[in-house]
N, CA, C and O atoms as a GROMACS GRO file, in nm:
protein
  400
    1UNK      N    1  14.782  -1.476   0.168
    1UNK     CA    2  14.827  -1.339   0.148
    1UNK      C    3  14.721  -1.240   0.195
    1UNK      O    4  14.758  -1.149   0.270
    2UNK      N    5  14.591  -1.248   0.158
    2UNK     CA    6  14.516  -1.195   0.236
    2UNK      C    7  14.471  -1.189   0.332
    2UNK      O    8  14.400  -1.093   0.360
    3UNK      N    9  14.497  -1.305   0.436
    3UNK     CA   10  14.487  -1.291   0.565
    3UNK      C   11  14.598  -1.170   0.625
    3UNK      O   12  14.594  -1.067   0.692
    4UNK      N   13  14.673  -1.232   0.574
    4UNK     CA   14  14.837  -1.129   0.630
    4UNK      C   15  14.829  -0.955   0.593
    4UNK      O   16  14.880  -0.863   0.657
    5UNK      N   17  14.769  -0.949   0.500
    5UNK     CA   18  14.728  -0.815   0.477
    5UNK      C   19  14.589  -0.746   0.529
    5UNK      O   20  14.562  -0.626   0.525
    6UNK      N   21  14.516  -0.842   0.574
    6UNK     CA   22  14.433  -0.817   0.671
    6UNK      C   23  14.424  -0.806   0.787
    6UNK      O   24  14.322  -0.762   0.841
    7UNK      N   25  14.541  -0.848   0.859
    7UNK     CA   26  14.625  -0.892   0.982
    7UNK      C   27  14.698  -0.760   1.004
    7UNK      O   28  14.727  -0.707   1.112
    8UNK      N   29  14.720  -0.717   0.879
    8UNK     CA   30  14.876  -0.582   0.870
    8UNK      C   31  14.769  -0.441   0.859
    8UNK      O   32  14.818  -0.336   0.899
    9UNK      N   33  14.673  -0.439   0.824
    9UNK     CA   34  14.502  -0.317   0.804
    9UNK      C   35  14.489  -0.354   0.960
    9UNK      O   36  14.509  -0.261   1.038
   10UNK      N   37  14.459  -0.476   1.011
   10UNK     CA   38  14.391  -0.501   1.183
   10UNK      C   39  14.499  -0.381   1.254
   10UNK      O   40  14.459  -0.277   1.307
   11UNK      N   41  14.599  -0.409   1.244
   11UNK     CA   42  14.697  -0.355   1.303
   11UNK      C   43  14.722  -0.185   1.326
   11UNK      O   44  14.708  -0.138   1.439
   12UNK      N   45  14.752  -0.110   1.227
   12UNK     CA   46  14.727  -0.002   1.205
   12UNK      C   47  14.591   0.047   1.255
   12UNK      O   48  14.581   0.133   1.342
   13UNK      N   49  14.451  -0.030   1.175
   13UNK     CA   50  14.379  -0.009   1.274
   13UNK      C   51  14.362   0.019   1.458
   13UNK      O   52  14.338   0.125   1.517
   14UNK      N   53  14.375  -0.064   1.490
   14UNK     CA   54  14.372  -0.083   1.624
   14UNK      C   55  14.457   0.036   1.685
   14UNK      O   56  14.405   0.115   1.764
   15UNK      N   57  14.624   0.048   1.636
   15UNK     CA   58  14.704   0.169   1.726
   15UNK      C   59  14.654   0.291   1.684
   15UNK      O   60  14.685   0.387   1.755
   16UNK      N   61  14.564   0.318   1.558
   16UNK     CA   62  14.506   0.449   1.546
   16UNK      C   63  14.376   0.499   1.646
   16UNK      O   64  14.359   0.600   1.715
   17UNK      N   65  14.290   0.374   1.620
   17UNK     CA   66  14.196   0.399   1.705
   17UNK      C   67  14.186   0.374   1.875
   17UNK      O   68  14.089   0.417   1.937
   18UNK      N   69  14.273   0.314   1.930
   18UNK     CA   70  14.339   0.343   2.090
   18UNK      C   71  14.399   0.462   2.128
   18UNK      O   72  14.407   0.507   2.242
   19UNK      N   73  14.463   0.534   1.969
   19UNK     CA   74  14.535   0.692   2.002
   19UNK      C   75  14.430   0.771   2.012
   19UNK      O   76  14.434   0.865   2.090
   20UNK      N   77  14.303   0.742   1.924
   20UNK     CA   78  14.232   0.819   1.874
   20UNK      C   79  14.117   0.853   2.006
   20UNK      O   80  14.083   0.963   2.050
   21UNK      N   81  14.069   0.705   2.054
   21UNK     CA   82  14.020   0.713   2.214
   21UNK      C   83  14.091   0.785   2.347
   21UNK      O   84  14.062   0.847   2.449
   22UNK      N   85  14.183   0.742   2.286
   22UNK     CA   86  14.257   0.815   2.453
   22UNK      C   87  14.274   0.923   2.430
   22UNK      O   88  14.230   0.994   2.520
   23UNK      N   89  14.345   1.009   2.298
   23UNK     CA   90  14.360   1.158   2.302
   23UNK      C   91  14.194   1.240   2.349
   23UNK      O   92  14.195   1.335   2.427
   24UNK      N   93  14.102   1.200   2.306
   24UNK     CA   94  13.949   1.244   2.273
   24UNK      C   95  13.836   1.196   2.393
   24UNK      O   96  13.726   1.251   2.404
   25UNK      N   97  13.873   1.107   2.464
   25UNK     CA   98  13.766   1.075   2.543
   25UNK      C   99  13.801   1.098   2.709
   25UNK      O  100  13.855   0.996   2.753
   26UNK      N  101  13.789   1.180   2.790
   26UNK     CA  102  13.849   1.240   2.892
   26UNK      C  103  13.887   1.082   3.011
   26UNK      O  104  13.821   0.980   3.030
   27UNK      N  105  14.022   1.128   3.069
   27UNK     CA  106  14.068   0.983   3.124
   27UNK      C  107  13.952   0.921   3.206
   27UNK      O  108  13.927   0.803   3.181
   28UNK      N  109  13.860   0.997   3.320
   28UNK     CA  110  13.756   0.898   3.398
   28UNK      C  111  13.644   0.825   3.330
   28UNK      O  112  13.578   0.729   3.370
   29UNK      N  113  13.638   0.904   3.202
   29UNK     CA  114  13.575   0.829   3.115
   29UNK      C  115  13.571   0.685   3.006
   29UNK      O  116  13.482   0.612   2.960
   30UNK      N  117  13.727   0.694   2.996
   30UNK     CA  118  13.738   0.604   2.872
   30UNK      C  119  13.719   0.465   2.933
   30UNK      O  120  13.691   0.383   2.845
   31UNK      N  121  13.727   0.414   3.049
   31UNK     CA  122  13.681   0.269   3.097
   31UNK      C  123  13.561   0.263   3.020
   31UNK      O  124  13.574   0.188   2.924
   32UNK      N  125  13.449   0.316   3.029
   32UNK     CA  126  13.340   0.297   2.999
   32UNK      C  127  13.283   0.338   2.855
   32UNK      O  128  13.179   0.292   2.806
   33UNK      N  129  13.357   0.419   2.802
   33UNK     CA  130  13.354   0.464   2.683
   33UNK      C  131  13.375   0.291   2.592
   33UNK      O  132  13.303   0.237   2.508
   34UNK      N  133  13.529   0.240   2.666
   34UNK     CA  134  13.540   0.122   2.551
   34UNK      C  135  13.475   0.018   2.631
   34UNK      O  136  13.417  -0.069   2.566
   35UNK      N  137  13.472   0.009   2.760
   35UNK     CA  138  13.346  -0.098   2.753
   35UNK      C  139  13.237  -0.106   2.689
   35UNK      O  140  13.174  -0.209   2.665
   36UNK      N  141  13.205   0.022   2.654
   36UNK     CA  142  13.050  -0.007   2.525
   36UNK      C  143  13.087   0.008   2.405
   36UNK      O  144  12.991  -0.007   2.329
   37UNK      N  145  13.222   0.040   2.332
   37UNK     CA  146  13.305   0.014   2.229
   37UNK      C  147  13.291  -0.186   2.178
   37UNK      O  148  13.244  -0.237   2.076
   38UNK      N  149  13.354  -0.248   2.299
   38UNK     CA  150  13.339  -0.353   2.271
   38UNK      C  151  13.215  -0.430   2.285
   38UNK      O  152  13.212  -0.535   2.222
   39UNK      N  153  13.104  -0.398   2.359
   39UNK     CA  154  13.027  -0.455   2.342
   39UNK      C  155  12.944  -0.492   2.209
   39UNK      O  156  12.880  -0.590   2.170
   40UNK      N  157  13.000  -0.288   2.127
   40UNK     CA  158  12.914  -0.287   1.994
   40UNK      C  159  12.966  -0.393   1.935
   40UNK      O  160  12.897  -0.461   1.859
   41UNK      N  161  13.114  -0.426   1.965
   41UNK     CA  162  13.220  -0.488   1.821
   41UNK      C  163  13.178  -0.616   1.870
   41UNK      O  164  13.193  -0.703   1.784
   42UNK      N  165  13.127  -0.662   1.988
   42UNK     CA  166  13.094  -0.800   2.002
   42UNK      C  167  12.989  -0.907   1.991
   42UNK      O  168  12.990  -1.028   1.967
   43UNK      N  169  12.851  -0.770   2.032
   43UNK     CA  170  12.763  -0.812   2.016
   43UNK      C  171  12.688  -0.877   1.917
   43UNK      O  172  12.596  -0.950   1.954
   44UNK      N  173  12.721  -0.858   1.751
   44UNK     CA  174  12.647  -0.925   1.679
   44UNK      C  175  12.726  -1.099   1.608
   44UNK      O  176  12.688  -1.185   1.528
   45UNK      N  177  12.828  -1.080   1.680
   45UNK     CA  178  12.926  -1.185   1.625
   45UNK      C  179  12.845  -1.351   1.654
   45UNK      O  180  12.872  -1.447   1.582
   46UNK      N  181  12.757  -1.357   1.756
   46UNK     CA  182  12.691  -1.432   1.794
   46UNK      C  183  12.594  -1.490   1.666
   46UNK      O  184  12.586  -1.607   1.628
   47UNK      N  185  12.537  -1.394   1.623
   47UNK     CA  186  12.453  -1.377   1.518
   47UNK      C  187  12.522  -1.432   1.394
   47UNK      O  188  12.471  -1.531   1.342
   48UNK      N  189  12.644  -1.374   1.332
   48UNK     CA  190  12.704  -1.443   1.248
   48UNK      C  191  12.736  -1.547   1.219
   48UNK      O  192  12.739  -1.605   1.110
   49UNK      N  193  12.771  -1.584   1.346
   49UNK     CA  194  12.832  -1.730   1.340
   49UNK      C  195  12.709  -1.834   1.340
   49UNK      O  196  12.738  -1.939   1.282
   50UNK      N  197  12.619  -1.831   1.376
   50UNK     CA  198  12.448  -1.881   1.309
   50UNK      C  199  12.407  -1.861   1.172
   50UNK      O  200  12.345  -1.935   1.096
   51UNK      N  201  12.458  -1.738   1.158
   51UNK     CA  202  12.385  -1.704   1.019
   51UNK      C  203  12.466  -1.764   0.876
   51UNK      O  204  12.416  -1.819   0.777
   52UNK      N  205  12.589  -1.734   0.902
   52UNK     CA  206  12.666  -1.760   0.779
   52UNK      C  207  12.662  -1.902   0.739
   52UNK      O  208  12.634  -1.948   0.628
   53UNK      N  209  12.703  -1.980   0.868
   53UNK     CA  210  12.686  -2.137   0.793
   53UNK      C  211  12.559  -2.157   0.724
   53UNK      O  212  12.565  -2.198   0.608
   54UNK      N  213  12.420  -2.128   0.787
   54UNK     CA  214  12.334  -2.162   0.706
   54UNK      C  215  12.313  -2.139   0.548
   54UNK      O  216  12.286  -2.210   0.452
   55UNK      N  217  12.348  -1.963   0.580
   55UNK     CA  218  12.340  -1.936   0.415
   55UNK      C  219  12.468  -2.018   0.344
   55UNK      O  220  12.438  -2.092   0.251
   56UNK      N  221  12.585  -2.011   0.378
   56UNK     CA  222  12.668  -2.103   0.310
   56UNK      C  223  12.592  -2.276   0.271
   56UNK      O  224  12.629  -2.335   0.169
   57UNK      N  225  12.544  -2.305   0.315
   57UNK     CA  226  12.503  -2.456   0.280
   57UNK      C  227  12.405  -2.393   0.197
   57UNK      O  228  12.424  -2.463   0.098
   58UNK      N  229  12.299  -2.303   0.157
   58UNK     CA  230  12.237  -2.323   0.078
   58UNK      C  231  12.320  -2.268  -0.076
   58UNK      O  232  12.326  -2.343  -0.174
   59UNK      N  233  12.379  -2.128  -0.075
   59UNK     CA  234  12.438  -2.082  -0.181
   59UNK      C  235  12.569  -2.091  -0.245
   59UNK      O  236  12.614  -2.050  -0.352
   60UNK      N  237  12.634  -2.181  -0.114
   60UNK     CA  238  12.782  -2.252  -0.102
   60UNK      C  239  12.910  -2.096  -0.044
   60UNK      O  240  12.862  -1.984  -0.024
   61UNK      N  241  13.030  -2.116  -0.031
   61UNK     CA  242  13.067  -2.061   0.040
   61UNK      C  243  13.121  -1.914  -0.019
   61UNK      O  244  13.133  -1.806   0.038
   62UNK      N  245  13.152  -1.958  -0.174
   62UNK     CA  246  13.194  -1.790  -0.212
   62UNK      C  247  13.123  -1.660  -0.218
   62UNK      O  248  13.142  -1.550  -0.168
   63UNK      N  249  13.019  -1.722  -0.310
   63UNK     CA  250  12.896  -1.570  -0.258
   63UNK      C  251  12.897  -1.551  -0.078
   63UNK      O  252  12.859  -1.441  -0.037
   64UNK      N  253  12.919  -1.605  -0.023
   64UNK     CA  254  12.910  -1.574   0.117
   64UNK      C  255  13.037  -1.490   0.172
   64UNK      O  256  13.050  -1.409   0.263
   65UNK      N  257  13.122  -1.542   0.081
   65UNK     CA  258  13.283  -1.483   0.105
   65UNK      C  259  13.268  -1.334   0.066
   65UNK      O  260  13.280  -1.234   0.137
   66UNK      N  261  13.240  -1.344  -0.053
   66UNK     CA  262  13.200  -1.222  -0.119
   66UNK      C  263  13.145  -1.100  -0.068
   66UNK      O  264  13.195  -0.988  -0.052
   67UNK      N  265  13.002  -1.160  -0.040
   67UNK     CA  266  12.908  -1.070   0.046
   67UNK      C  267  12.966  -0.981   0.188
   67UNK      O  268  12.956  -0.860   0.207
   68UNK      N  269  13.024  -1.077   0.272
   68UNK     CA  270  13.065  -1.047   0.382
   68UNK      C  271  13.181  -0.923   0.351
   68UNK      O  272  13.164  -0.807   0.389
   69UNK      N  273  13.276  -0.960   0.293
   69UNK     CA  274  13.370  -0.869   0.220
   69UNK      C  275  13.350  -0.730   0.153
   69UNK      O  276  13.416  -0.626   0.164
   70UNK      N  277  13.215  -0.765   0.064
   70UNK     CA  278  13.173  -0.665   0.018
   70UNK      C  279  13.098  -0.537   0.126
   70UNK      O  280  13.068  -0.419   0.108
   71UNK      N  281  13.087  -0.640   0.252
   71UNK     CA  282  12.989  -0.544   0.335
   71UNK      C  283  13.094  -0.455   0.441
   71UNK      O  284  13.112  -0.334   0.458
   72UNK      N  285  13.132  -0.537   0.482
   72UNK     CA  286  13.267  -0.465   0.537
   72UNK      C  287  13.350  -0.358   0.534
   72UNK      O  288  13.399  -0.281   0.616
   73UNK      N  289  13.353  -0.380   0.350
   73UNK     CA  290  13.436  -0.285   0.278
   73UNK      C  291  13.310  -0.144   0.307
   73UNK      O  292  13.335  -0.031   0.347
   74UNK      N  293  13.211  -0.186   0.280
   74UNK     CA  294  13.075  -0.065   0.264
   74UNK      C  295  13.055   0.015   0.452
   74UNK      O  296  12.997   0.119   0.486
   75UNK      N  297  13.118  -0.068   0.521
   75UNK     CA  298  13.048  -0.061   0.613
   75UNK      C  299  13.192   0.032   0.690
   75UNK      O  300  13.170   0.104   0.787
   76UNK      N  301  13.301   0.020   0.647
   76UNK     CA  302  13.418   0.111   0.672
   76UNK      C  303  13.410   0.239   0.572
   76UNK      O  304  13.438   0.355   0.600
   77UNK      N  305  13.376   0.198   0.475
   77UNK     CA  306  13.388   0.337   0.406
   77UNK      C  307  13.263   0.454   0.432
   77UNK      O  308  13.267   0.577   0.431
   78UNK      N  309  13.142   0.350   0.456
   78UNK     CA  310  13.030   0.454   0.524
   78UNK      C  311  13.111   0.524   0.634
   78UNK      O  312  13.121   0.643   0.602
   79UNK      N  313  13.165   0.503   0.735
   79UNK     CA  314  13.247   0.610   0.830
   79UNK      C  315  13.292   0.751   0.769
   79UNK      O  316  13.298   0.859   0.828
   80UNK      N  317  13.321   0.725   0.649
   80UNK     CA  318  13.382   0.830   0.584
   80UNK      C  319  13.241   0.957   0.576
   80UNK      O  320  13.266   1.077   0.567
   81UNK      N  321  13.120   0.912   0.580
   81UNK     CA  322  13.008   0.978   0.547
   81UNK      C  323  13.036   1.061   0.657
   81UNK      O  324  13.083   1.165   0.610
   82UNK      N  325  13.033   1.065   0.730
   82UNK     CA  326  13.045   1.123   0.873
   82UNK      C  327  13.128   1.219   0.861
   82UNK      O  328  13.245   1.201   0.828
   83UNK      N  329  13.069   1.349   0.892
   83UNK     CA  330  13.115   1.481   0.918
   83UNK      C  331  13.232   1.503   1.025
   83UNK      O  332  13.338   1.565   1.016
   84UNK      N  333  13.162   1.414   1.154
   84UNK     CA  334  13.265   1.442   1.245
   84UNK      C  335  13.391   1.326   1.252
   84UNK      O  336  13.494   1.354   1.314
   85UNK      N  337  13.378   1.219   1.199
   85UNK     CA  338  13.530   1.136   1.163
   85UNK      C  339  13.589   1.214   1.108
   85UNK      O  340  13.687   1.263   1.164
   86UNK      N  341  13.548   1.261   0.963
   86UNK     CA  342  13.677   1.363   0.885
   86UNK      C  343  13.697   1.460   0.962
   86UNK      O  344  13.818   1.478   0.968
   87UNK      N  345  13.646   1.528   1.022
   87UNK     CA  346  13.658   1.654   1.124
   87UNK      C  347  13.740   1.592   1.242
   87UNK      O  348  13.754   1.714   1.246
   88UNK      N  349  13.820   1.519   1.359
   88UNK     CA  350  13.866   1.460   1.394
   88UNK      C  351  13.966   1.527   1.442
   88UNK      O  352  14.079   1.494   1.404
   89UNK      N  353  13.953   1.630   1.531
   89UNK     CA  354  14.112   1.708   1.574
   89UNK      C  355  14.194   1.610   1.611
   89UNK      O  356  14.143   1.511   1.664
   90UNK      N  357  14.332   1.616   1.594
   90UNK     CA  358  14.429   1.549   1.574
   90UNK      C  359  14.488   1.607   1.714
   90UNK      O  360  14.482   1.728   1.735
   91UNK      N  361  14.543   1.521   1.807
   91UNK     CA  362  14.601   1.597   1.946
   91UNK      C  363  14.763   1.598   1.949
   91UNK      O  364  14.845   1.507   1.944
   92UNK      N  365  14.775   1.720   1.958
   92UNK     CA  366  14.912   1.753   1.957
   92UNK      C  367  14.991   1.754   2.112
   92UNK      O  368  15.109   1.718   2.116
   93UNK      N  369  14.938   1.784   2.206
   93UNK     CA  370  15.016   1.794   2.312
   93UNK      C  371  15.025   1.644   2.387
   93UNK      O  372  14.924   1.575   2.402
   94UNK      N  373  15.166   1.600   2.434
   94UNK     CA  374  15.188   1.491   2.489
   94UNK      C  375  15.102   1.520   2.622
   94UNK      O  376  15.074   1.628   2.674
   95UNK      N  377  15.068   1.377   2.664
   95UNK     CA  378  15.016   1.328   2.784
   95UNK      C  379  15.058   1.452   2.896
   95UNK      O  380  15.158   1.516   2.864
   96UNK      N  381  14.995   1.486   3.013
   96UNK     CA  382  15.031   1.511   3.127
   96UNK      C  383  15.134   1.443   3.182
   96UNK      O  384  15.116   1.322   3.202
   97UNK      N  385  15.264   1.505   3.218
   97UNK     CA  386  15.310   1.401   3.351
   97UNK      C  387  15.279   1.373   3.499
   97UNK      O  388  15.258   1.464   3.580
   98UNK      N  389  15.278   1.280   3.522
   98UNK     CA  390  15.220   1.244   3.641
   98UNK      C  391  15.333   1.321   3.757
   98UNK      O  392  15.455   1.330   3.741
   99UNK      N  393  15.251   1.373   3.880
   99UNK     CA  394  15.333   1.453   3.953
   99UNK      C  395  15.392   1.357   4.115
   99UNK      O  396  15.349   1.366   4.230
  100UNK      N  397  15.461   1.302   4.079
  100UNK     CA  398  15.520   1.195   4.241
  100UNK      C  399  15.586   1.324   4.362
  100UNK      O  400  15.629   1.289   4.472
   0.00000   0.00000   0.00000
């Protein structure tokens, strides 16, 4: 059940923040804007996947469950600290049409 509701948060996530890039980051830009988007979201995953098994074999796997969860949760809601997330103009005018 919690995968699936984590699956159903991924989701919403993701179509907010693709609206949220494209309304806000000017079109010649956004290639490169989310190429270093994903690099941030990718880069430490390397690291995790080293790190967690170890600590799991010493403290076993729920405190690890825990932790990770707990950080996550800290680490989305810190966004909220941020002046300019809540500040976040919302874009009202549809796309340009393209002129053929």
């Amino acid at each position: 059940m919690a995968a699936f509701l984590g699956g159903c948060g991924l989701m919403v996530f993701n179509t907010l923040w693709e609206t949220t890039l494209q309304s806000n980051v000017p079109g010649d830009r956004l290639s490169r804007v989310s190429a270093y988007e994903w690099l941030g979201s990718m880069a430490c995953q390397p690291l995790g996947m080293v790190l967690v098994p170890v600590i799991a074999l010493r403290t076993g796997p729920e405190p690890v469950l825990y932790a990770c969860g707990l950080i996550m949760l800290a680490m989305s809601l810190a966004q909220l600290l941020l002046p300019d997330v809540r500040r976040l103009p919302v874009a009202t005018s549809a796309p340009a049409e393209s002129k053929a």
